[in-house]
Every structure is written in structure tokens, then in C-alpha cells.
N, C-alpha and C positions, 0 to 999 in steps of 0.2 A: 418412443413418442415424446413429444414437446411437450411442459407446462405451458398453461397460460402465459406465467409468471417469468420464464427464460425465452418467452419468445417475443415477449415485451422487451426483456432487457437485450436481447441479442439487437432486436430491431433500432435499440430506442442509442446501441451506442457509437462511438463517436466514427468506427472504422465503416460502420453498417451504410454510413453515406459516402461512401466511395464505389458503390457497388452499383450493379444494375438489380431490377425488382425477382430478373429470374437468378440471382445469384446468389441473392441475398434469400429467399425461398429454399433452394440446395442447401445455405446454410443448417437454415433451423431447421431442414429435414435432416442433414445427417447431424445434428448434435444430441445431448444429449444429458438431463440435467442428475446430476448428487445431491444429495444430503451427507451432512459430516456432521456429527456428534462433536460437542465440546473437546478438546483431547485430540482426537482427530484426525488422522492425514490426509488432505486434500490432495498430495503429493509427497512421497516418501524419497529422500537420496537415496542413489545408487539402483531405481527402477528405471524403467524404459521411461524417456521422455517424449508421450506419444501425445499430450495436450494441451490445448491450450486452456486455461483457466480463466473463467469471468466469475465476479461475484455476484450473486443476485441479493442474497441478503445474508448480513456478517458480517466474520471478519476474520483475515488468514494473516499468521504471522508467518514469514518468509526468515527462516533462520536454519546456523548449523549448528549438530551438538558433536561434543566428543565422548567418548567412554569412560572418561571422570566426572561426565554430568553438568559438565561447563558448556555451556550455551550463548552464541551469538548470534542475537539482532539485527538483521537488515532492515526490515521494514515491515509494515504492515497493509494489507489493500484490504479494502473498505467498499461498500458497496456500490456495484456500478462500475470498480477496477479489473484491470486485467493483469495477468501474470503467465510466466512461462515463452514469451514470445523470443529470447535470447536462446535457451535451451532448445527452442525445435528450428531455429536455425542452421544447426548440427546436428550430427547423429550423436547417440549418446545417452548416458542416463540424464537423471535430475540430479544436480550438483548442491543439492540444497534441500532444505525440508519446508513443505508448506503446514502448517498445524492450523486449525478451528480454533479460536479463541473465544466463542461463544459456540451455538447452533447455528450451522452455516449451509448456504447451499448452491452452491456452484453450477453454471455451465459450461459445458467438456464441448470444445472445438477437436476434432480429430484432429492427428498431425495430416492425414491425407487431403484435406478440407483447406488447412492453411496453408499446405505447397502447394493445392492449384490457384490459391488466392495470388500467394509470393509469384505465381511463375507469368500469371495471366492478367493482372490488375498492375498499373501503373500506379495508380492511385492510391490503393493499399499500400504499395510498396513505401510511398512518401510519407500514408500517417504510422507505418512503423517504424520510421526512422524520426518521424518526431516523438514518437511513444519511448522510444531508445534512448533517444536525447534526454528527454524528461527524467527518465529512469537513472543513467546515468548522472545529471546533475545533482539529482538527489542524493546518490549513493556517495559523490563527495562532497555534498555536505554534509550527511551523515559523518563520513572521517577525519570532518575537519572540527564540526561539534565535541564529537567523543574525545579527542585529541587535547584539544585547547580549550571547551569552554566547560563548567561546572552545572552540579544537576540542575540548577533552577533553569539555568538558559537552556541546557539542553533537554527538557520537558517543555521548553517555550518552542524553539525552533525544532523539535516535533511534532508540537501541535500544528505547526503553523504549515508544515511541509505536506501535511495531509491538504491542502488547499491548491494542489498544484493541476488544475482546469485540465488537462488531457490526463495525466494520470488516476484524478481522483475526479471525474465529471459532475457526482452529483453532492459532493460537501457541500451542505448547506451551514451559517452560523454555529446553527448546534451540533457538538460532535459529540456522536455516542458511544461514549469508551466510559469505561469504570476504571478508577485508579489503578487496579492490579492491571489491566491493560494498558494503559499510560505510560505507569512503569516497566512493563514488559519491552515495549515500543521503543522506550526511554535508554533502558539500559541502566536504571535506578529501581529501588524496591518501592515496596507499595507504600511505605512512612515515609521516603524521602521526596518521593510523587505529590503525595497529598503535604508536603509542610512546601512543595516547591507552587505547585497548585495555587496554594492562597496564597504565599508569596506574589505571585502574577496576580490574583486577585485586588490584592491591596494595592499595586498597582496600576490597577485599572483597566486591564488585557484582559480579563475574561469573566464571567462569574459561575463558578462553581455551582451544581447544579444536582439533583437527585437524576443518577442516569449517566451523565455526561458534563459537560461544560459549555457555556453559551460564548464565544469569543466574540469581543467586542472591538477589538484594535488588532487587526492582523498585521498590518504594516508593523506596529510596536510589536508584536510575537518573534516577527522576523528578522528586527533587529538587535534585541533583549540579549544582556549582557549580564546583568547584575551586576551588586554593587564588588562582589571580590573580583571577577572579570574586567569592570570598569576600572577599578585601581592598578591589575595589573599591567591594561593597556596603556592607561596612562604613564605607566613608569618604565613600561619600554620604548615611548616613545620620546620622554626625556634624553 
């Protein structure tokens, strides 16, 4: 049976108006909602990828680890996002691990639910390929951050990537991440998060907050280099 709570958010998202009233009804009767404890698995690699993931309230970090305890970062979804929509494209396990980064509580779309959406909805079909899209452009900038640019910029254009209107719908200004999540997100520790933090504070991108961070200049998030980045670009463009 439906919370209140997953059937607000099922209704309230962005794919939900592509649908007709009897369709979108089937939905939230065959879903079905979780709770995950801090620690977590939302979704574990190597199990059956049988759904689809929304968030109603939290936060899921989307990473893989290996058996020396080394752990990477793709991203994080935030409340109101969705995940898993690549993997039930295929048969298959989960290539990946979703872990609770707080107390989290998801709604579970069946795989069965989402192949008669995929086979029967034209409509559907176009906001998953915009949803793809999204996902994908994030993922390189993601490798293009980690790559080339240093922690401070790349806790900026983390911050700033959570703002992206179809995959994160309901970011508002204030983003509620605590440091150790920042930097989890980041791919930086939690001291180099918070000295990169006020760095962006001082100038003038955001202000550090009990809870989270209040962002003030997105455009400037998104473009943020800092000053060792900036000297580099400059001198290879000499």
C-alpha cells in the first residue's frame, strides 16, 4: 500500500504528466515505498535490477567500491530525483551501488510498471531520453572536473550540478548537504570541503549555513575555477 507521502511525490513528478489519470492510478497502486537507514542500500551491485528509484526524502549516493575499500563517486540524487532508469533498460543486475547518506525513503517503480510505460507511452518515452540526456551530461562533467580542475572548483561545480531542473526538480537555493556529504559528492574529505566551502563564501557564491549552504550566484558556481585553475588556464593559453 501507498504513503500519503510517495503518492504525492510519484504524482507531483515530472514523467507523471506524460500520462493519462488511469495510468498514472496503476502507477501508485503497483508501487511501493522503503525506508533505508543511514549506511543503507537503496540498491546493492550485482542484484537483480528490477526498479526503478525515486526519492521522496534524502539522499542516495550512486557509487562503486572495490575490495581494498576504494570508493567512487558518481553522483548523488536528492529529493524529488530518480535513478535506475539506464539499468532497467536491460536485463541485468545493478552495476553500481545506491547507499543512504542520511535517513532516506524511496519509491520502488516495478521493472514491470516501467516496460509497460517504455512500450505504450510515447510521451514517456521522450522525457526518458531527456532524463538520459541530463544524466549523461552530468556524468561528463563530472570527468571532466575530477580530471582537470582542483577541490575548491570542484565542490563549486558540484554544488552547482545538483541544479539541473529535470534531474534534480525540486532544488531549491538552500542545499541540505552537511560537509561530510559535500565532500563525499565532491570526491574531497570533509577539511578540504569545508576550507573549499568558505573559499566560495568569501567569494560571494554561497553562504555557509547550519544544515547546508544557501547559494547565492549559480551562474558563478558554474563557472568557478579558482585562482590555481585560473593561472593554469591562463598559461596554456599563452
Amino acid at each position: 500500500m501507498s504513503s500519503n507521502a510517495m503518492e504525492t511525490m510519484l504524482r507531483e513528478s515530472l514523467w507523471a504528466q506524460t500520462l493519462t489519470a488511469e495510468e498514472l492510478d496503476r502507477v501508485v497502486r503497483e508501487s511501493h515505498e522503503r525506508e533505508v537507514p543511514a549506511g543503507g542500500f537503496v540498491l546493492r551491485r550485482g542484484e537483480p535490477a528490477d526498479l526503478w528509484i525515486g526519492v521522496i526524502e534524502g539522499l542516495v549516493k550512486m557509487s562503486v567500491s572495490l575490495a581494498d575499500g576504494r570508493v567512487s563517486t558518481f553522483t548523488g540524487v536528492t529529493t524529488g530525483g530518480w535513478a535506475g532508469e539506464g539499468s532497467l533498460l536491460k536485463p541485468g543486475p545493478w552495476r553500481y551501488d545506491g547507499v543512504a547518506m542520511r535517513p532516506t525513503r524511496v519509491a520502488c517503480v516495478p521493472r514491470h510498471t516501467f516496460e509497460r510505460l517504455l512500450s505504450t507511452n510515447i510521451e514517456f518515452n521522450r522525457f526518458l531520453l531527456s532524463h538520459i540526456n541530463a544524466r549523461l551530461s552530468l556524468f561528463i562533467g563530472l570527468m571532466e572536473f575530477d580530471r582537470l580542475l582542483g577541490p575548491d572548483a570542484r565542490v563549486a561545480r558540484c554544488l552547482a550540478s545538483l541544479f539541473d531542473p529535470v534531474l534534480y526538480p525540486q532544488t531549491s537555493s538552500f542545499v541540505r548537504l552537511s560537509q561530510d556529504e559535500i565532500g563525499l559528492l565532491s570526491a574531497v574529505s570533509r577539511q578540504r570541503a569545508n576550507r573549499a566551502l568558505h573559499e566560495l563564501e568569501r567569494a560571494g557564491l554561497l553562504r555557509v549555513e547550519h544544515g547546508g549552504v544557501e547559494v547565492l550566484d549559480l551562474a558563478g558556481l558554474r563557472g568557478y575555477l579558482g585562482e590555481a585553475e585560473s593561472v593554469a588556464t591562463t598559461y596554456a593559453r599563452r
